[in-house]
N, C-alpha and C positions, 0 to 999 in steps of 0.2 A: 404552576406548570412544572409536573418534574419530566426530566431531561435525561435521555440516554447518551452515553459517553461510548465511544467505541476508541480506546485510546494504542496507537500501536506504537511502537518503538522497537528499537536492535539492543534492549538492555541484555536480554535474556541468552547471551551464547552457550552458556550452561547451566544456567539455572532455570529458563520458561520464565513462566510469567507470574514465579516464585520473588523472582529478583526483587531485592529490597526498592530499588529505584524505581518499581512501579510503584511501592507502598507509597512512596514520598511524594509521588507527584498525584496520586488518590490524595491523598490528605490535605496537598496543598488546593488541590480544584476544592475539595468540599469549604475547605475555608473561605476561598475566596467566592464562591458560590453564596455562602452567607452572608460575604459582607455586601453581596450584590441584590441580599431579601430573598433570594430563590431558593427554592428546595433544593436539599442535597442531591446531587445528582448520581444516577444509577452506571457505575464505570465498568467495563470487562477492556480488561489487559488481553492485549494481543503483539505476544515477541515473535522479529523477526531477526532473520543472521545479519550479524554485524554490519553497520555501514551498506546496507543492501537495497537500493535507493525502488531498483525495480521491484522486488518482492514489497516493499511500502506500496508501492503507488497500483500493483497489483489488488493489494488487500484493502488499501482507501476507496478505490473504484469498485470493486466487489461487494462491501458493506455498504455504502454510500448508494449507490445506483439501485440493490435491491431492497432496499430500507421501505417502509410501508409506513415510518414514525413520523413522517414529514420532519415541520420544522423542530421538532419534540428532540430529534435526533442530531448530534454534531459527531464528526470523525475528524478525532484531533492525532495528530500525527510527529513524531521526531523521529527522524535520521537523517544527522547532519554529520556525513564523512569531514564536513570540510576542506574540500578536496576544490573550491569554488578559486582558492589562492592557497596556492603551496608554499609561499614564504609566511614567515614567524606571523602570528597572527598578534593582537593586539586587547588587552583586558578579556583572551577569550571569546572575539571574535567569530561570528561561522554566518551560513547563510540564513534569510532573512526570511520571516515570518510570511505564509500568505493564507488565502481565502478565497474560497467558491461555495456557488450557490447551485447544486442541481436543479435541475426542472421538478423535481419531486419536493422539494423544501427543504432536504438536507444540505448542511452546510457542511464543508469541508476546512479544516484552518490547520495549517504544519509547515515544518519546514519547509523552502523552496530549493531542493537540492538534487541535481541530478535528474532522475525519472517519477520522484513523489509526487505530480500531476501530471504525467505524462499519459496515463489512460484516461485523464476527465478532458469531456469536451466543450464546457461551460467555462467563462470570462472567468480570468482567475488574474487579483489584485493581490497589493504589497498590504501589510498590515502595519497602520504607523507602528511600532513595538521595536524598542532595542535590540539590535543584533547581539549585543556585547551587553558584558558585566557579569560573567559567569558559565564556569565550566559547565555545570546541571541549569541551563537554559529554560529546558523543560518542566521544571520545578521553580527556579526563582525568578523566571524572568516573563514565559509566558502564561502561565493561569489567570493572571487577571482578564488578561486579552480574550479568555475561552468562555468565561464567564461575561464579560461584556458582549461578548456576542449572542451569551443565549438570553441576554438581559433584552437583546436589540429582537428577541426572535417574532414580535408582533408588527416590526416595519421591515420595510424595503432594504436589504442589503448594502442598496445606494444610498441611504439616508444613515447607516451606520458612521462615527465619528472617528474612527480607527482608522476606515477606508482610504487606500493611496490609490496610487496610481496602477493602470492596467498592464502585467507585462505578456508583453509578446513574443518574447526568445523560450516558447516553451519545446522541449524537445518533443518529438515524433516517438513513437514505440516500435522499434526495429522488427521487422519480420525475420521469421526463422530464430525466436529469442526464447528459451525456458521464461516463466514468468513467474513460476511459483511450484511448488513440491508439498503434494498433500500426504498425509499419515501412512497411506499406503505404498508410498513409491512413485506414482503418478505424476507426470512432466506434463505440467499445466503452456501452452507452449503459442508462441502466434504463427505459428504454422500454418500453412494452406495444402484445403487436401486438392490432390492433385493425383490423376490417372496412372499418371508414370510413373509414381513414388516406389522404388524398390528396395532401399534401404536408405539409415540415418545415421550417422556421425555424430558422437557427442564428447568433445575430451581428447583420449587417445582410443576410443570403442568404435567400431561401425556392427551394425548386426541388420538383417534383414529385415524386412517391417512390410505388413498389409494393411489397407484400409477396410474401414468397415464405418457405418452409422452408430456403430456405438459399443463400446470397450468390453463387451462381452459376447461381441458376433462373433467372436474366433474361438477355437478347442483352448483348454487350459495350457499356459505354457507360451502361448503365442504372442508377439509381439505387437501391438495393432496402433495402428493413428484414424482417433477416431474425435469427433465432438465429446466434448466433457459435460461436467455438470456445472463447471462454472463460468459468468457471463454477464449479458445484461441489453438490455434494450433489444431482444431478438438475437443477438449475437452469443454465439460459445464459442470460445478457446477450446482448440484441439488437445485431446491426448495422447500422449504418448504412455500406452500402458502394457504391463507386461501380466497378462490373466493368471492370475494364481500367484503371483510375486511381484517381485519391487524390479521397477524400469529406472529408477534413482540409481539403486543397488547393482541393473546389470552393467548403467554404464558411469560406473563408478564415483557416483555420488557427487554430481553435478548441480552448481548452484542457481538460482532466479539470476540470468543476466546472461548467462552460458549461450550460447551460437550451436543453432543445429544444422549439419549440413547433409544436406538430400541429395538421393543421388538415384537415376534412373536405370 
């Protein structure tokens, strides 16, 4: 069975998904992929902004939910701010490995930091795997783990040997929250459209804003909050899009985790 990788991480601040630290951790999955008998696995690197725990957990639920590759498919994931314990850490230390399983057969396995499950709505477990022993985690410490999992991808999740314990402190995804920023500018957002919406605050910007059913009901130039393209299970995130330009750009280049505030 060969095996689609959707691998994301925050290596990439200036380089994409050039950066050498994706080549390493490619290299280390196909290894251990062989020492598991499996076929090489088919990997696409996906960089996000640094330590950006929302734009991860954004893009893990985005790929992950509309995946059609069932169990064939995993979305393996790293960004670990570390930010779990702000004192000195220990052998390199950070948070701790987990896993879920969609209703669809994808499996999800990545750090547990911050908001990187916080759009999945499926039972999500500790993966026995070392937290510590190295800086580049994602290369020396978890590829075996990703590769046991798709070795496990013919039984039950529950019967996998890795599997811990259930955790239950998963955070909620705040309303009124940028989630992601696509190519053209577009403020992927969990906004709620709402009648009285007259304008938005993003930053130090406020600019006026109409609704519409979809980001191109308005003349060019216009500011609009509309349903997006991206989503899942019947659900879209709103946008916030500026017709003919970048809505990033007008209000001044605002990140995945950023607070919008509406105003009637």
């Amino acid at each position: 069975m060969t095996f689609y990788i959707d691998f994301i991480a925050d290596y990439g601040a200036t380089t994409g998904n050039d950066d050498l630290a994706f080549s390493e951790v490619n290299h280390k999955l196909a290894s251990e992929f062989f020492k598991q008998s499996l076929d090489f696995p088919i990997i696409k690197n996906l960089s996000v902004r640094p330590f950006n725990t929302v734009e991860t957990g954004f893009a893990v639920a985005q790929l992950g939910y509309n995946s059609a590759l069932g169990k064939r498919h995993i979305v393996y994931h790293n960004t670990a701010p570390r930010k779990d314990k702000l004192d000195a850490r220990v052998n390199n230390a950070g948070e701790f490995l987990a896993v879920t399983e969609l209703p669809n057969g994808v499996r999800i396995i990545g750090v547990f930091g911050g908001y990187t499950f916080a759009f999945v709505k499926s039972p999500i477990y500790r993966v026995k795997c070392p937290d510590e022993g190295s800086q580049f985690r994602s290369r020396d410490v978890f590829p075996p783990c990703v590769a046991s999992l798709a070795k496990h991808a013919d039984k039950p999740l529950s019967d996998w040997e890795l599997l811990g314990e259930r955790i239950t402190d998963v955070p909620a995804v705040p309303q009124n929250m940028i989630c992601s920023i696509d190519g053209y500018g577009n403020l992927k957002t969990t906004v709620e459209m709402r009648n009285s919406l007259r304008s938005v605050s993003i930053k130090n910007a406020s600019f006026p804003i109409v609704q519409g059913q979809g980001i191109f009901a308005v003349p060019d130039g216009q500011l609009i909050l509309a349903p997006g393209s991206s989503g899942w299970n019947g659900h879209y995130f709103t946008g916030i899009c500026l017709r003919g330009g970048s809505a990033a750009k007008l209000f001044d280049y605002p990140e995945p985790g950023d607070m919008v505030t509406l105003s009637d």
